[in-house]
N, CA, C and O atoms as a CHARMM CRD file, in Angstrom:
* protein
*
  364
    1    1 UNK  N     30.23400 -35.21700  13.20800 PROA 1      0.00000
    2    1 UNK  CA    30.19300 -34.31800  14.35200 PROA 1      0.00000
    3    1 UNK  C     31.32600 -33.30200  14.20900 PROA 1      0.00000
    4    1 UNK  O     32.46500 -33.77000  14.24300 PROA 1      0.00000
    5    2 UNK  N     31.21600 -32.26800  14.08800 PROA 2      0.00000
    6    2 UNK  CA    32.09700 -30.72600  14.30900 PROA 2      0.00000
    7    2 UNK  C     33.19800 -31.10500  15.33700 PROA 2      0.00000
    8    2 UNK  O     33.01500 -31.92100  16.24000 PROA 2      0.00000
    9    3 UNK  N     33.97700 -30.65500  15.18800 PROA 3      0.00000
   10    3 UNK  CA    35.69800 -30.69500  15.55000 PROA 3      0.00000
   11    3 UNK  C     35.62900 -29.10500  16.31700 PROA 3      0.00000
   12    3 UNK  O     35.76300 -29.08000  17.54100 PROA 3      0.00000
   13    4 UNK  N     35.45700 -28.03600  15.70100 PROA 4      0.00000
   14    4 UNK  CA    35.42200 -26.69000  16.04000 PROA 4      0.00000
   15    4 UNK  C     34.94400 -26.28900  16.99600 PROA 4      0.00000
   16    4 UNK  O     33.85400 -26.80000  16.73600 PROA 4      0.00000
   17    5 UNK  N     34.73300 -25.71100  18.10300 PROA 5      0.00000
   18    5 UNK  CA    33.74000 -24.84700  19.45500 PROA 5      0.00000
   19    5 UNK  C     32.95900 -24.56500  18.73400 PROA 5      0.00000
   20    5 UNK  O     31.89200 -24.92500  19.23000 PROA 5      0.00000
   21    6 UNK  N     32.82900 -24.20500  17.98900 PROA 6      0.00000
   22    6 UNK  CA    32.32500 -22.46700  16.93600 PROA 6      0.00000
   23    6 UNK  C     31.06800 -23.62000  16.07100 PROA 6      0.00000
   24    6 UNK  O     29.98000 -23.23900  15.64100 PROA 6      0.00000
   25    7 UNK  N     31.46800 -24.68700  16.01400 PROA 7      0.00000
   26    7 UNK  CA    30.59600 -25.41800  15.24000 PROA 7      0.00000
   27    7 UNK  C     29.56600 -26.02300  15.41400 PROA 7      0.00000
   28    7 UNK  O     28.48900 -26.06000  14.81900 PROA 7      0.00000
   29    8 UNK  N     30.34200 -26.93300  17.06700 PROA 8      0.00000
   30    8 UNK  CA    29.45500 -26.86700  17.49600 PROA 8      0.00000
   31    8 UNK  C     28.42800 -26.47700  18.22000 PROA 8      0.00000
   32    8 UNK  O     27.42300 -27.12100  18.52200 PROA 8      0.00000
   33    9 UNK  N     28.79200 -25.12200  18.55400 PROA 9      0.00000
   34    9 UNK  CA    27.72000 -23.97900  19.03200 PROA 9      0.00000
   35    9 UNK  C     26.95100 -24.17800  17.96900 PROA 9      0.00000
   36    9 UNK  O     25.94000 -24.63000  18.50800 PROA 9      0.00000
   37   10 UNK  N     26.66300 -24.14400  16.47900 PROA 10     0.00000
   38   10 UNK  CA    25.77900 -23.39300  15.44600 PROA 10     0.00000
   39   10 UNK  C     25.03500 -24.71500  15.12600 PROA 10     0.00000
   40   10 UNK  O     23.98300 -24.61500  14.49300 PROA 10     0.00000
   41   11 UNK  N     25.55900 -26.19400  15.57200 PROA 11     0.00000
   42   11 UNK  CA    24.86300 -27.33000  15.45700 PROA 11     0.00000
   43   11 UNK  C     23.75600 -26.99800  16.75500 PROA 11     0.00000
   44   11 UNK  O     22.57700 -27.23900  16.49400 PROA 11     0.00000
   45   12 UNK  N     24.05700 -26.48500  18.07400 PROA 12     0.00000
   46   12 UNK  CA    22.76100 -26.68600  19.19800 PROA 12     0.00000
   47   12 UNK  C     21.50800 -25.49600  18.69900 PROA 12     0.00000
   48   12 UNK  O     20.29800 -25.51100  18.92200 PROA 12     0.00000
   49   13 UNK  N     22.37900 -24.46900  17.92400 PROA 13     0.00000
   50   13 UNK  CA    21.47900 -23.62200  17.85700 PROA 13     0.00000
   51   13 UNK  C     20.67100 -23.92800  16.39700 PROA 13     0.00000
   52   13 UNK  O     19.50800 -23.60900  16.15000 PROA 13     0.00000
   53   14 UNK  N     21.27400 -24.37900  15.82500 PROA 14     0.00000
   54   14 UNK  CA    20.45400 -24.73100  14.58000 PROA 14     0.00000
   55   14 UNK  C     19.28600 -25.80200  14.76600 PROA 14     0.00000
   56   14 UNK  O     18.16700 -25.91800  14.26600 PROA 14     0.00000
   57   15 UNK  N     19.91600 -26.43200  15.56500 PROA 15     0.00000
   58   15 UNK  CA    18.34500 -27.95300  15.81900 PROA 15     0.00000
   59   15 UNK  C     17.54700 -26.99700  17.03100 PROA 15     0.00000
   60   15 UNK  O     16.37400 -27.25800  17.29400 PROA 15     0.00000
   61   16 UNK  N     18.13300 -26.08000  17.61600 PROA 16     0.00000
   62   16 UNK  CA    17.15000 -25.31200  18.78300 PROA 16     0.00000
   63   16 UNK  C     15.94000 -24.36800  17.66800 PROA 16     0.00000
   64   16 UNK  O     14.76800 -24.29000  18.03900 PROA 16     0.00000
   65   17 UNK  N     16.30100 -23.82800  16.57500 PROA 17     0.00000
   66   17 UNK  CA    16.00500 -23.52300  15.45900 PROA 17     0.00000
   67   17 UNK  C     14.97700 -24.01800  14.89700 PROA 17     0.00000
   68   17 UNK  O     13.91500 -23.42500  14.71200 PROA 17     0.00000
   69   18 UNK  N     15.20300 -24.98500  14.63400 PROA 18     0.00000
   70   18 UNK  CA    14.63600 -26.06600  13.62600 PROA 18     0.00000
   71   18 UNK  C     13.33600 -26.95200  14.69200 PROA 18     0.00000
   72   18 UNK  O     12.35200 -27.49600  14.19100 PROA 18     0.00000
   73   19 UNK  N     13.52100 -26.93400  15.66600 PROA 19     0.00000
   74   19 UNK  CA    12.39200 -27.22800  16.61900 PROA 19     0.00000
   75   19 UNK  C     10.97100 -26.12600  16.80700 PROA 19     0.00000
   76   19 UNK  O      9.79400 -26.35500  17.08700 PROA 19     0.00000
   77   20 UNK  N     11.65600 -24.98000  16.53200 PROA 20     0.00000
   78   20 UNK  CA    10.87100 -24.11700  16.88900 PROA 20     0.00000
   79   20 UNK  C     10.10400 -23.89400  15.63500 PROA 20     0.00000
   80   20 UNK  O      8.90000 -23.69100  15.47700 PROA 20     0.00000
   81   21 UNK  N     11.29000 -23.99900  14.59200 PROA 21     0.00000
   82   21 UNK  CA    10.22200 -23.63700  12.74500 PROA 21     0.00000
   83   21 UNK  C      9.08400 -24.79200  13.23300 PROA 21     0.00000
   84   21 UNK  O      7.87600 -24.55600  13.24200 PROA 21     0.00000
   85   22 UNK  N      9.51900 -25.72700  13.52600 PROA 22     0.00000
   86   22 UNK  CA     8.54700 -27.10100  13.49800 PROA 22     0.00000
   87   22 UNK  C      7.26500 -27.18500  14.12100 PROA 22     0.00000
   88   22 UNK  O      6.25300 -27.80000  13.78500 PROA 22     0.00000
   89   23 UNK  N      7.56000 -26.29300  15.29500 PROA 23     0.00000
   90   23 UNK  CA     6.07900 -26.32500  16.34700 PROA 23     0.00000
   91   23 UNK  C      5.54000 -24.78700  15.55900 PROA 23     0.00000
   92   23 UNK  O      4.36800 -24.99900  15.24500 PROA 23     0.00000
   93   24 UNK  N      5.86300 -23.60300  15.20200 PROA 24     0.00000
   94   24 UNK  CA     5.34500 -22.92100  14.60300 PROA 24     0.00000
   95   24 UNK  C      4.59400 -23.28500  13.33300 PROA 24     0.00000
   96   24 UNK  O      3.44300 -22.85000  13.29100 PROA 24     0.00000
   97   25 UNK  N      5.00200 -23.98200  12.30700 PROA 25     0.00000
   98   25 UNK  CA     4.25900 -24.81900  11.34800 PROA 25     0.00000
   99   25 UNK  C      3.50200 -25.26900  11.48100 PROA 25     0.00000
  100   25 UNK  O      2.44300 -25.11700  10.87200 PROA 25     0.00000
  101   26 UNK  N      3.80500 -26.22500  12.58700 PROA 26     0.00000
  102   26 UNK  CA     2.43100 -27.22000  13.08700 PROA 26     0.00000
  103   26 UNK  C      1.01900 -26.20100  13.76800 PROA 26     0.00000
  104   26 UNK  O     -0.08200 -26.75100  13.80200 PROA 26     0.00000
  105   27 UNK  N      1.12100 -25.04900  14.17200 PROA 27     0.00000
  106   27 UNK  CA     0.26200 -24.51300  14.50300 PROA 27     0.00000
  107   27 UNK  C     -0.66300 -23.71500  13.62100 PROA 27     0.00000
  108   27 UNK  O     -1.88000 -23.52700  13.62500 PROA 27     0.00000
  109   28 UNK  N      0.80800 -23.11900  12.50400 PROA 28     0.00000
  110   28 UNK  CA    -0.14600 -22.68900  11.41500 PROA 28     0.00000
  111   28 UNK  C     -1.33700 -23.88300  10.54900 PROA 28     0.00000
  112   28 UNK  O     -2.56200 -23.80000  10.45900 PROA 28     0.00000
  113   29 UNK  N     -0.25100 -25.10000   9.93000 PROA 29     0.00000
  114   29 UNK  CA    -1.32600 -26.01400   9.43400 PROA 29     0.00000
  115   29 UNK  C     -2.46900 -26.06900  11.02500 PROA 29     0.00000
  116   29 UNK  O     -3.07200 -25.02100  11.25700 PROA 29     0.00000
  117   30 UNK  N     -2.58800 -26.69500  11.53900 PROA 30     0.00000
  118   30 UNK  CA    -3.55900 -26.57500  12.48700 PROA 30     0.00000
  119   30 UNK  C     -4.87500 -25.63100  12.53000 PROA 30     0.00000
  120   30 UNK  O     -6.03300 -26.01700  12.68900 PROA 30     0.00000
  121   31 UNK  N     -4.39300 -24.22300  12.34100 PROA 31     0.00000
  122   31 UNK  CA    -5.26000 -23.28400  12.65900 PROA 31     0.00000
  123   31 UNK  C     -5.88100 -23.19800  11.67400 PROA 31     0.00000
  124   31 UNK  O     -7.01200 -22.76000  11.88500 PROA 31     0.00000
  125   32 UNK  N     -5.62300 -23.46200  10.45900 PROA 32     0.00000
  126   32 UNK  CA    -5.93100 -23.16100   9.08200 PROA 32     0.00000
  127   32 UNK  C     -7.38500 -24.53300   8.38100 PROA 32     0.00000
  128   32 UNK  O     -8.41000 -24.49800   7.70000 PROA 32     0.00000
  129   33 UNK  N     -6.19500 -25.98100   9.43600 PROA 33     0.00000
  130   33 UNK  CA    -7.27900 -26.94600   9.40200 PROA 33     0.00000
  131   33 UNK  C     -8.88000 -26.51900  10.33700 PROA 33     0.00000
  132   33 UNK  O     -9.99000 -26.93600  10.00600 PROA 33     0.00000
  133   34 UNK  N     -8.70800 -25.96900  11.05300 PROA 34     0.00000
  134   34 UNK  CA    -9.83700 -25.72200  12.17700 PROA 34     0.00000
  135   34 UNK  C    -10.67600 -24.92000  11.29200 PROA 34     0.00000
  136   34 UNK  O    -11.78300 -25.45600  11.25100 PROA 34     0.00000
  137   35 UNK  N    -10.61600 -23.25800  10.14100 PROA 35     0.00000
  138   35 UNK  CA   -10.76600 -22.81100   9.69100 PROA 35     0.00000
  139   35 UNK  C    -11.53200 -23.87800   8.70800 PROA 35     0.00000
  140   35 UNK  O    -12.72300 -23.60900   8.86300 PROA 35     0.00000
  141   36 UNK  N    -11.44100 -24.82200   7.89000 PROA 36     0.00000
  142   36 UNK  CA   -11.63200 -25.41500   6.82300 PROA 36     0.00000
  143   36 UNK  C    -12.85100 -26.74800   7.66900 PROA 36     0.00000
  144   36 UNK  O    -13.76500 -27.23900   7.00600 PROA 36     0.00000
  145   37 UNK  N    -12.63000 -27.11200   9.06600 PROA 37     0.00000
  146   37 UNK  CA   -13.62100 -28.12000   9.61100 PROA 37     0.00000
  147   37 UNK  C    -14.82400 -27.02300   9.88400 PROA 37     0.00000
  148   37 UNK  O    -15.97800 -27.37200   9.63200 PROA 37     0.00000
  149   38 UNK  N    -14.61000 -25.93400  10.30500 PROA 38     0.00000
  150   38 UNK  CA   -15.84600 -24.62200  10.71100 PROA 38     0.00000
  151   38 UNK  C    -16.75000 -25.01600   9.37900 PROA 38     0.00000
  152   38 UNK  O    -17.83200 -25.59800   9.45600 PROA 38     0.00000
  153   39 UNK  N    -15.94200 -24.48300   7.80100 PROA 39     0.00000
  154   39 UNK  CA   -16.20200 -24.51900   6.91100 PROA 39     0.00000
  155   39 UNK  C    -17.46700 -25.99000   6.46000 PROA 39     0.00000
  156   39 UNK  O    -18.65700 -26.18300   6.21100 PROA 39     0.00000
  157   40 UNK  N    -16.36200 -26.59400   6.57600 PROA 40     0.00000
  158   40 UNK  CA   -17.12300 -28.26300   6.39000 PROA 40     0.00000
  159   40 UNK  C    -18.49300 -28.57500   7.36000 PROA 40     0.00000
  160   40 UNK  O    -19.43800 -29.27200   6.99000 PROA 40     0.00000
  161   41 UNK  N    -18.38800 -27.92700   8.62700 PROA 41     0.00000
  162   41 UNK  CA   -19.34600 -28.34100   9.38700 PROA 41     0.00000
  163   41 UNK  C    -20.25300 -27.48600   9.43500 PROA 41     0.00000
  164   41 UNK  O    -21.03100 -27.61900  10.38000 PROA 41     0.00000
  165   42 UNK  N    -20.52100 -26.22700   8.39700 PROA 42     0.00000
  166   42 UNK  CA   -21.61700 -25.45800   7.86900 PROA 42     0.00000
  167   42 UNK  C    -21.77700 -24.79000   9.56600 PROA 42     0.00000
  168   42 UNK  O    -22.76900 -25.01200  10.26000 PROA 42     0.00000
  169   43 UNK  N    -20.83400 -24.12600   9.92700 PROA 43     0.00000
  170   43 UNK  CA   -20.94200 -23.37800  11.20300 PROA 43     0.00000
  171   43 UNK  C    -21.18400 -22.18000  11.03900 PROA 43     0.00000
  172   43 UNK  O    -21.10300 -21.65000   9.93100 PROA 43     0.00000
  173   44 UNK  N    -21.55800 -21.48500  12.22600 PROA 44     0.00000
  174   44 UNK  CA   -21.97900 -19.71800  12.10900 PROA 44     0.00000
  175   44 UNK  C    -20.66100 -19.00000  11.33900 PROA 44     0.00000
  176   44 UNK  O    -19.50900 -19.42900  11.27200 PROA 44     0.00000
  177   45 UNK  N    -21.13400 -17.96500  10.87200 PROA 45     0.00000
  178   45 UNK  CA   -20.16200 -16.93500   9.91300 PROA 45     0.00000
  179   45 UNK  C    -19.40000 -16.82600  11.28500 PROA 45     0.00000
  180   45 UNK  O    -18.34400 -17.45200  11.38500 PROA 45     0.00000
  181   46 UNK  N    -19.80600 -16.15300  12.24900 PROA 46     0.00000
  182   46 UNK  CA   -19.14600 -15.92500  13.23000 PROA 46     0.00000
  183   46 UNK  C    -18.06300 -16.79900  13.61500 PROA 46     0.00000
  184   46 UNK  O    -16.95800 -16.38200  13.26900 PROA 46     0.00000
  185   47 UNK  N    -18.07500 -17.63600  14.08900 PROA 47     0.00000
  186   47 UNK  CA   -17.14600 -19.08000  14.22600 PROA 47     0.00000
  187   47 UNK  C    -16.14400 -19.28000  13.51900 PROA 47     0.00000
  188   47 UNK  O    -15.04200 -19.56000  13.99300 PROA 47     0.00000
  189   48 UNK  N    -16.40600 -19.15800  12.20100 PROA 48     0.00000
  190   48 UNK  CA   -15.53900 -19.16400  10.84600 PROA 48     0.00000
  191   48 UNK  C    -14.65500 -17.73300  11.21900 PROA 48     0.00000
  192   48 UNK  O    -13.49100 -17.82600  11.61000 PROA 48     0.00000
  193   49 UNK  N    -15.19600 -16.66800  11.09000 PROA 49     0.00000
  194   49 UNK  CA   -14.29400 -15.36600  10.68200 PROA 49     0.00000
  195   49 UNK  C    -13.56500 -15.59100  12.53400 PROA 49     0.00000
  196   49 UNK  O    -12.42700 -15.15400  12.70200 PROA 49     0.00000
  197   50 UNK  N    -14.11500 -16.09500  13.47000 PROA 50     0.00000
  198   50 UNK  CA   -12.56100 -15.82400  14.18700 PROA 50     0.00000
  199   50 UNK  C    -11.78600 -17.52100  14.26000 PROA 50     0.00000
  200   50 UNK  O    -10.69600 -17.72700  14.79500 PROA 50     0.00000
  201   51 UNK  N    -12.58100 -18.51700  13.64100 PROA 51     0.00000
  202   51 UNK  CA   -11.26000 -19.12400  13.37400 PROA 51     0.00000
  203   51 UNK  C    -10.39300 -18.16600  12.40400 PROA 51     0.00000
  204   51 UNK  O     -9.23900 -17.99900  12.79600 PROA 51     0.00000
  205   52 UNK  N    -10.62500 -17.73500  11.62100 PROA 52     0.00000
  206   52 UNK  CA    -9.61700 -17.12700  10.30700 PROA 52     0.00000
  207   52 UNK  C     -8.92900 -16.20500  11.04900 PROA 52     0.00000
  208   52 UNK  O     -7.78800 -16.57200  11.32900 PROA 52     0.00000
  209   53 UNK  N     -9.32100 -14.88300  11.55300 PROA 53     0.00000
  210   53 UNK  CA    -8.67200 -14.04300  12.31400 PROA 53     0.00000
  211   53 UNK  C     -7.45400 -14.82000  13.28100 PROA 53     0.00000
  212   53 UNK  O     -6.32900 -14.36900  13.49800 PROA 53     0.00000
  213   54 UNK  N     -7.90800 -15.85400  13.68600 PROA 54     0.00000
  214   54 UNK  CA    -7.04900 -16.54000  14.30300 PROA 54     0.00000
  215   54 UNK  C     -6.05200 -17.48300  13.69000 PROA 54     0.00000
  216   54 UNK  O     -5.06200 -17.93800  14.26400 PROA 54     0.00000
  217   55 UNK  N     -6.47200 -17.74900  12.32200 PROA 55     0.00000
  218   55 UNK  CA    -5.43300 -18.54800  11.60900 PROA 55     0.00000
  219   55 UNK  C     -4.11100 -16.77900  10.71600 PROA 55     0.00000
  220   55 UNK  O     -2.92500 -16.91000  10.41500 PROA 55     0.00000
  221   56 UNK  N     -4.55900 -16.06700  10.63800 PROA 56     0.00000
  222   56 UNK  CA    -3.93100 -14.46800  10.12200 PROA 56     0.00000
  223   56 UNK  C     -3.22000 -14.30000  11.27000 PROA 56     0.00000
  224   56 UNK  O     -1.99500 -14.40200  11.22100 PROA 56     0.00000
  225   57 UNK  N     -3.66600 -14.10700  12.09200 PROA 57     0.00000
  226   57 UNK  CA    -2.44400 -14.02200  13.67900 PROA 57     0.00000
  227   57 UNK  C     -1.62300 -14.94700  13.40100 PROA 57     0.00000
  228   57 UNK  O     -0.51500 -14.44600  13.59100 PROA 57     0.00000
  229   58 UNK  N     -1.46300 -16.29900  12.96700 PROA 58     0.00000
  230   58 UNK  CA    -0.54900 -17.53500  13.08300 PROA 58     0.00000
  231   58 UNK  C      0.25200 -17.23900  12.38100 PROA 58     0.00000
  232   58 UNK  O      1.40100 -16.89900  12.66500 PROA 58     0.00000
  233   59 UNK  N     -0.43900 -17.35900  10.93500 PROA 59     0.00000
  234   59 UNK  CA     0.43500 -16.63300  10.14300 PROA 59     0.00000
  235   59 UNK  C      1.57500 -15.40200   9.90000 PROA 59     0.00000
  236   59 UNK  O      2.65600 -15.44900   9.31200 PROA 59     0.00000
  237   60 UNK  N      0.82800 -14.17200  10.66200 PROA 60     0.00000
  238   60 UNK  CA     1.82400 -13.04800  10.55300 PROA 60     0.00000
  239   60 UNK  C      3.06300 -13.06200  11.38500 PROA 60     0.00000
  240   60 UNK  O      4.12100 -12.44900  11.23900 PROA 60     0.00000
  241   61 UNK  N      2.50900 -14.26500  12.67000 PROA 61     0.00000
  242   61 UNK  CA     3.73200 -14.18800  13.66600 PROA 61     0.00000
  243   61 UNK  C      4.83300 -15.51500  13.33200 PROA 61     0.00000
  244   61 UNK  O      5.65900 -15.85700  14.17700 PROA 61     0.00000
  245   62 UNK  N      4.70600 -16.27400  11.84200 PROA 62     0.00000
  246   62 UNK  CA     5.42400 -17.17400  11.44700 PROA 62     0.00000
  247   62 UNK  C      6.27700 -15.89600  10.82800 PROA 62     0.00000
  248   62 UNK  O      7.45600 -15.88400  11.18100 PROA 62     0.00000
  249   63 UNK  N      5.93700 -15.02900  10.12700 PROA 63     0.00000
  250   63 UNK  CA     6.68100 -14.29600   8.97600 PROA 63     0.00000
  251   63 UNK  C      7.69400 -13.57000  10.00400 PROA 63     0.00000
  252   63 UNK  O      8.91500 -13.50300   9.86000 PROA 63     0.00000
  253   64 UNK  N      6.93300 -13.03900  11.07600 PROA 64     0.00000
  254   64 UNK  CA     7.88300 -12.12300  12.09900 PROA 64     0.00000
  255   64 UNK  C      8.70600 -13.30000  12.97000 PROA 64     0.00000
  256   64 UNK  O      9.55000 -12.91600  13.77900 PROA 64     0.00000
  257   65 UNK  N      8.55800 -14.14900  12.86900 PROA 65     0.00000
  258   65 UNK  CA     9.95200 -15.14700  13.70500 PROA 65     0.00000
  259   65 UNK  C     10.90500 -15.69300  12.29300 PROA 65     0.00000
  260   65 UNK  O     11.87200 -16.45400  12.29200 PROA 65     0.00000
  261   66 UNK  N     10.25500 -15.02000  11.16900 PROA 66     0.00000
  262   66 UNK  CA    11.44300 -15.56800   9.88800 PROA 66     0.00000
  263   66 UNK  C     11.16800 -16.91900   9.53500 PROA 66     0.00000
  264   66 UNK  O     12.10300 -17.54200   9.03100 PROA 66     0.00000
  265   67 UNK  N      9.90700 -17.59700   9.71800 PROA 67     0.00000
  266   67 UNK  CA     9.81100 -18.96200   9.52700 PROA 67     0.00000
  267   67 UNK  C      9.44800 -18.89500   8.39900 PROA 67     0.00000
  268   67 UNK  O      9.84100 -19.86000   7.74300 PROA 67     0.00000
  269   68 UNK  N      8.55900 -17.81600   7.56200 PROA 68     0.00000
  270   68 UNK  CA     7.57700 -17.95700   6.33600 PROA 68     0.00000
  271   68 UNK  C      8.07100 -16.42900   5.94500 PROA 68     0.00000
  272   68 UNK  O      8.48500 -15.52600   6.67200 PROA 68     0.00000
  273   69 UNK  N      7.86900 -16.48900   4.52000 PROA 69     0.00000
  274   69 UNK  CA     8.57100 -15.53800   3.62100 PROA 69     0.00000
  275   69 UNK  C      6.92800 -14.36100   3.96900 PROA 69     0.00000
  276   69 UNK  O      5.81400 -14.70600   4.36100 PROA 69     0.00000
  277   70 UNK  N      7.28700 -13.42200   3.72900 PROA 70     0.00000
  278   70 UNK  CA     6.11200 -12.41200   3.50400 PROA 70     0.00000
  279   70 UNK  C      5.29400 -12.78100   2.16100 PROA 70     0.00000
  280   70 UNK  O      4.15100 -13.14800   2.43700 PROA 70     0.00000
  281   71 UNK  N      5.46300 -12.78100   1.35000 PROA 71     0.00000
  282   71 UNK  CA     4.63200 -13.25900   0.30600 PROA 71     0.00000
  283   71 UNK  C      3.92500 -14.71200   0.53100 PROA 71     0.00000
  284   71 UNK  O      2.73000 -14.95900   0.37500 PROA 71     0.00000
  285   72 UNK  N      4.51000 -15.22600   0.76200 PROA 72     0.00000
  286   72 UNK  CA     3.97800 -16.74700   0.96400 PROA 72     0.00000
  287   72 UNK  C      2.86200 -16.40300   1.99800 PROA 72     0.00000
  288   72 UNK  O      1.71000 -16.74300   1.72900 PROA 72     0.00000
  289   73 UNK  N      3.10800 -15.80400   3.06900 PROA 73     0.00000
  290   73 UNK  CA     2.09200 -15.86500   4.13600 PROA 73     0.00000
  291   73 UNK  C      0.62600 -15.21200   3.23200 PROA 73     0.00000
  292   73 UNK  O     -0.55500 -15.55700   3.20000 PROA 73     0.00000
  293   74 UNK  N      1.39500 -14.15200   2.58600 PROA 74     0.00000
  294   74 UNK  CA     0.31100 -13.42000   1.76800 PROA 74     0.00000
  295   74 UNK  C     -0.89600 -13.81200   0.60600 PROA 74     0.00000
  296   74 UNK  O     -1.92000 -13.25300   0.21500 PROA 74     0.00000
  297   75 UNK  N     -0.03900 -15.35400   0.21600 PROA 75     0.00000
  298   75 UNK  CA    -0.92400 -16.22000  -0.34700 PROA 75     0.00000
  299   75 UNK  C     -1.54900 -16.91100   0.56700 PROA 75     0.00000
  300   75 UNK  O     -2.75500 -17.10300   0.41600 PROA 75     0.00000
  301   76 UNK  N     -1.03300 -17.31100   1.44100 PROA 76     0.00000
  302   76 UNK  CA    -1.60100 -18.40000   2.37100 PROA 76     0.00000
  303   76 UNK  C     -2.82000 -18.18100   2.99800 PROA 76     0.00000
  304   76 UNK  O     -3.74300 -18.98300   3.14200 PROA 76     0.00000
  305   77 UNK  N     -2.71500 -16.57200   3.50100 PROA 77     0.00000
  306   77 UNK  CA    -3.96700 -15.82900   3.26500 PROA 77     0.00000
  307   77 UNK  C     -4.78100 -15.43200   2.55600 PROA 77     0.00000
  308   77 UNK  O     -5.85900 -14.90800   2.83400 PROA 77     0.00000
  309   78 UNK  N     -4.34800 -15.64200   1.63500 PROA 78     0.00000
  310   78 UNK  CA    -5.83200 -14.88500   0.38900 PROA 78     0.00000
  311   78 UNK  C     -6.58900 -16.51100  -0.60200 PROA 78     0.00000
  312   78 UNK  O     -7.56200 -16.69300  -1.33400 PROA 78     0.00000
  313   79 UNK  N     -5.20900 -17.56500   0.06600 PROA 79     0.00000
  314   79 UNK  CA    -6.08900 -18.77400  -0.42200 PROA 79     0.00000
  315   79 UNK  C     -7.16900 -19.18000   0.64200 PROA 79     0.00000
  316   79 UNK  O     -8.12300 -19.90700   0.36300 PROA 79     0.00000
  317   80 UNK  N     -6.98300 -18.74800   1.65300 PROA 80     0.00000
  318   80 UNK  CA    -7.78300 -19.13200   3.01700 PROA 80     0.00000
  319   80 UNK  C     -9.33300 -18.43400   2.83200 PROA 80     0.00000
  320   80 UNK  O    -10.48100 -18.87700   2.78900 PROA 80     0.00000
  321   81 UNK  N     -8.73200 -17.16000   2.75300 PROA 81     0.00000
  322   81 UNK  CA    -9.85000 -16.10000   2.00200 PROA 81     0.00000
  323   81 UNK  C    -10.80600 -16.24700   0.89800 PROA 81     0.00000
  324   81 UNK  O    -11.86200 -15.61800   0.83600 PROA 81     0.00000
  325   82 UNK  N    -10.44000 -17.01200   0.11700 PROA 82     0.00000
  326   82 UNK  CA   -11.04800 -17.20100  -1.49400 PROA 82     0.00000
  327   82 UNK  C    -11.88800 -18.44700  -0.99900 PROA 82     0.00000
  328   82 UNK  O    -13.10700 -18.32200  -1.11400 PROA 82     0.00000
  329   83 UNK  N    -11.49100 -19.44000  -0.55200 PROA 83     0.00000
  330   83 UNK  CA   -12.09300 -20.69700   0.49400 PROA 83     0.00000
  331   83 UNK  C    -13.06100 -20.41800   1.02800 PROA 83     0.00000
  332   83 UNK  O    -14.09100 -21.03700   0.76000 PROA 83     0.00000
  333   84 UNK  N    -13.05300 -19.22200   2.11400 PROA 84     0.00000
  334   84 UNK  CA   -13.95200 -18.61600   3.12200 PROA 84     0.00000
  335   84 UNK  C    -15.45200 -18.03800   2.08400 PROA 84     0.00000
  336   84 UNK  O    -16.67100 -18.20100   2.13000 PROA 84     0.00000
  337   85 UNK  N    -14.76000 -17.52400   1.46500 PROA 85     0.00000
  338   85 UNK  CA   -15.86000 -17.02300   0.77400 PROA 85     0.00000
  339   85 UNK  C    -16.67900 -17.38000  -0.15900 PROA 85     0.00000
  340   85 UNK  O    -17.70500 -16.82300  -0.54700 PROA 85     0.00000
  341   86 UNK  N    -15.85600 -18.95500  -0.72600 PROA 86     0.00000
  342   86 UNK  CA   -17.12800 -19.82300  -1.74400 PROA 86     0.00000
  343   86 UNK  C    -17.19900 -20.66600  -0.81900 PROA 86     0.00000
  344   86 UNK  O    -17.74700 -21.63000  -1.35400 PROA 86     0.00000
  345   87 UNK  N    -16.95400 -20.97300   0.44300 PROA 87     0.00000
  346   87 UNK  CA   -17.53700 -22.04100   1.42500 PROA 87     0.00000
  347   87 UNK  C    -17.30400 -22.99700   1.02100 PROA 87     0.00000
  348   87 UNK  O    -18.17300 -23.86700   0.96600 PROA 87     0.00000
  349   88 UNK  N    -15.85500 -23.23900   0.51400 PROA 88     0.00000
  350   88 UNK  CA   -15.41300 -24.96400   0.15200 PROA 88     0.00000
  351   88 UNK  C    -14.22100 -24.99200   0.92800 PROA 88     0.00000
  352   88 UNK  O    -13.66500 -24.23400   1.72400 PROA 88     0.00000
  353   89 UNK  N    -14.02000 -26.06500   0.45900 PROA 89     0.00000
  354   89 UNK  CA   -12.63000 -27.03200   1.27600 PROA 89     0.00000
  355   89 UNK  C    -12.16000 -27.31800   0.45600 PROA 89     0.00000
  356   89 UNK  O    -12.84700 -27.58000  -0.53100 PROA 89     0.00000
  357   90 UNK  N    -10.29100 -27.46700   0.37000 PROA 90     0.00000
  358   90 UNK  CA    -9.65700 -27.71200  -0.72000 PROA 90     0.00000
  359   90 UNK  C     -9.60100 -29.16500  -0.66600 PROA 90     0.00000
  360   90 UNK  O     -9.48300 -29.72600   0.42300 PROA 90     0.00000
  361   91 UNK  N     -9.69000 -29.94900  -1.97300 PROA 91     0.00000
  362   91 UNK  CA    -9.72300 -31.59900  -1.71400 PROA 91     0.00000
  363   91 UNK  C     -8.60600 -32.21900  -1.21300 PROA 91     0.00000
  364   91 UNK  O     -8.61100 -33.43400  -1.01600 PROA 91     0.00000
């Protein structure tokens, strides 16, 4: 445990931090899983493209809170994409 004020200020804010990367993550995997059950459960195109639209929103607003690098999101999307479009699921 930190001795310093200063320290332990950056310990509340770092686990206040680290809570938030955590529930942001969990929403991206989430949205991405929903995207991939559409997939699996041979649902309307429709259904599919706004789960996805809706998993691309998750994504862009992980990169803009600094949780996920810009590139990474940029794969994360175009693997989602490549998925979408041969209608599989990754094993």
């Amino acid at each position: 445990m930190p001795n310093i004020k200063s320290a332990k200020k950056r310990v509340k804010t770092t686990e206040r931090n680290r809570q938030r990367n955590v529930a942001i993550k969990s929403a991206l995997k989430t949205s991405v899983k929903k995207v991939f059950e559409a997939i699996k459960n041979d649902e309307d195109l429709e259904k599919i493209q706004a789960n996805v639209n809706k998993a691309y929103s998750v994504i862009d607003k992980a990169v803009t809170k600094g949780v996920l690098h810009k590139n990474t999101a940029a794969r994360k999307k175009s693997r989602l994409t490549r998925h979408v479009n041969r209608g599989t699921v990754p094993a």
